[in-house]
C-alpha positions as CSV (number, residue, x, y, z in Angstrom):
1,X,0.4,-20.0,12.9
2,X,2.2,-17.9,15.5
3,X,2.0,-14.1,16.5
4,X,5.0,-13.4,14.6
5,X,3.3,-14.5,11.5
6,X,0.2,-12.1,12.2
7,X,2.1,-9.3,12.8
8,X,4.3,-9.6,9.5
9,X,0.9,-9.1,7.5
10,X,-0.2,-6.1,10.0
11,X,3.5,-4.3,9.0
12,X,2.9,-4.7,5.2
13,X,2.3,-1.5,3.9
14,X,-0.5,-0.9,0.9
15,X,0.0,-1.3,-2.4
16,X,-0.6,2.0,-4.0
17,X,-2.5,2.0,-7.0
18,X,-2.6,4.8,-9.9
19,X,-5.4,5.8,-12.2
20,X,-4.0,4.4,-15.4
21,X,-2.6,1.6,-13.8
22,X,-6.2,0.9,-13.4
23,X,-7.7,-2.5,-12.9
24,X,-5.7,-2.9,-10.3
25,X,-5.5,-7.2,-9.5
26,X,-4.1,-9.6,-6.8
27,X,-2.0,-11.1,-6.7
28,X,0.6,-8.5,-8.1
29,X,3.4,-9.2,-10.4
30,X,5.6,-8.7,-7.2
31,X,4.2,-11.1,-5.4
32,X,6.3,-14.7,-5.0
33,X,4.6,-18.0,-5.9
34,X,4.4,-19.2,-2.4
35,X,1.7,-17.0,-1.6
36,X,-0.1,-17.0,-4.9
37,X,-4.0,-17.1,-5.0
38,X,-6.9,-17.1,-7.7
39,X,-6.6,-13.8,-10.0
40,X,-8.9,-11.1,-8.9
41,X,-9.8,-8.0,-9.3
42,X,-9.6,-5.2,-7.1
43,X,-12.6,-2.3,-7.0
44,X,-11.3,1.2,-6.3
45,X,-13.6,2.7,-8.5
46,X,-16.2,3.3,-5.8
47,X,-13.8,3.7,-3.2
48,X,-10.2,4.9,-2.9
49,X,-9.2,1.7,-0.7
50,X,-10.0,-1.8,-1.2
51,X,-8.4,-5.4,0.3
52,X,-8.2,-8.7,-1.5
53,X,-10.9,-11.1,-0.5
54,X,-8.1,-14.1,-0.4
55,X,-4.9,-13.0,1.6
56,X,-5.9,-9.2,2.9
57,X,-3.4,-7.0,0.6
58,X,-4.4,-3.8,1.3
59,X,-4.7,-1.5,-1.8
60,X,-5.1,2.5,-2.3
61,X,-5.7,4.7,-5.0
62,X,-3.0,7.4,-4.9
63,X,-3.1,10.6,-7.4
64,X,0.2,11.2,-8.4
């Protein structure tokens, strides 16, 4: 893997996350098949910001 590839996942920005779009999973409907892992579910009930366990998505519970 190079630098480049490194810095692409650094850049991404969090996927934000509202109350009654509660559980929130990973991978998300937007994400393409390529990268595509198990199905799991993210906990932001304890805390406002979580990450996936499999490829780092970052993920924040926003209230809008």
């Amino acid at each position: 893997m190079s630098d480049n590839n490194t810095q692409q996942k650094d850049e991404q920005q969090p996927v934000q996350v509202r109350r009654e779009d509660l559980p929130a999973y990973c991978p998300t409907e937007s994400m393409g098949l390529w990268n595509s892992h198990p199905r799991v579910y993210i906990p932001l009930d304890e805390k406002p910001e979580a990450s996936c366990p499999y490829c780092g998505t970052q993920f924040v519970l926003v209230d809008k």
